[in-house]
N, C-alpha and C positions, 0 to 999 in steps of 0.2 A: 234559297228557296223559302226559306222558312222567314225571312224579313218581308218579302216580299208579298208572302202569304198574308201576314200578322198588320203588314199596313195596307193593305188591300180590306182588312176588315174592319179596321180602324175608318178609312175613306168610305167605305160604303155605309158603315152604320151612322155615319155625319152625315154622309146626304140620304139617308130614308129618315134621321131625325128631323133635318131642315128643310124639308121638303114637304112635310105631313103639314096636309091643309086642314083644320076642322074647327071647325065653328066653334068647337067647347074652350071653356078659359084656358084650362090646362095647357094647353100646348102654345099661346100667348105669350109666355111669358120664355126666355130664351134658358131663362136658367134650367126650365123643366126642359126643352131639348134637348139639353147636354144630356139630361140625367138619364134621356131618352136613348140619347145615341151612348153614352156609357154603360147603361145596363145591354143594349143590344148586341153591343160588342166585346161584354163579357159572356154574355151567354154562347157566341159563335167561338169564341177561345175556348168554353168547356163542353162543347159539342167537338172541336176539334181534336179536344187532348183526348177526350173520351174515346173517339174511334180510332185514331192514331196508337191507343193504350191496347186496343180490342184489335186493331189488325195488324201481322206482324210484319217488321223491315222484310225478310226473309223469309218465304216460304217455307215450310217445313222438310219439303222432300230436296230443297233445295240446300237447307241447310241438313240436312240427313248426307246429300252428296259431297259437300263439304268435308263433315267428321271422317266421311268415308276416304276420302282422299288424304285429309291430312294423317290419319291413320294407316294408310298405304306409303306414304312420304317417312312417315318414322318408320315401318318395316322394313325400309332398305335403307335407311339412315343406321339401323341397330344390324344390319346383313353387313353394310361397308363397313363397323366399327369389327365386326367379329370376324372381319377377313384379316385385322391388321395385326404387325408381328409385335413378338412380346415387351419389343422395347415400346410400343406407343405411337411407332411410325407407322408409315401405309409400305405394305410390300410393294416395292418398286422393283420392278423385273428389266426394265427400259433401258437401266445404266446411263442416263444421259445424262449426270451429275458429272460437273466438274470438279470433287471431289472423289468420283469412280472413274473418273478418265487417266489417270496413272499407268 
């Protein structure tokens, strides 16, 4: 998305430079449309990054649900550790090890 973006400005700032009809010298001359479409398409890159910097990936109450979950995910993550026996294993009630089938 983001190549896609970045040459789409690139394309658009060549054809509003090579396209500008105006009587005066300046734009005559092909070198100054480059410089035309080069500065235009630097400016929309830091128009870009700029607001891109100013509004976030993730909403806040979004990412608030987030911390809140994965917060919830380690409290029973540290519940299942503190049920387990003091060798390190998981108390297994089940017996279906075929080393408890003997």
């Amino acid at each position: 998305a983001v190549v896609s973006t970045q040459s789409t400005g690139v394309v658009n700032s060549l054809i509003i430079a090579h396209t500008l009809n105006n009587n005066g010298s300046f734009l005559q001359n092909i070198e100054n449309k480059w410089l035309i479409a080069f500065a235009f398409e630097h400016v929309c890159f830091v128009v870009k990054f700029i607001i891109s910097y100013i509004i976030p990936d993730v909403p806040s109450d979004v990412q608030f649900k987030m911390r809140k979950e994965q917060f919830q995910v380690n409290q029973l993550f540290e519940k299942g550790i503190a049920k387990k026996s003091p060798q390190g294993t998981p108390n297994n009630n089940n017996n279906n090890n075929a080393d408890n089938a003997v």
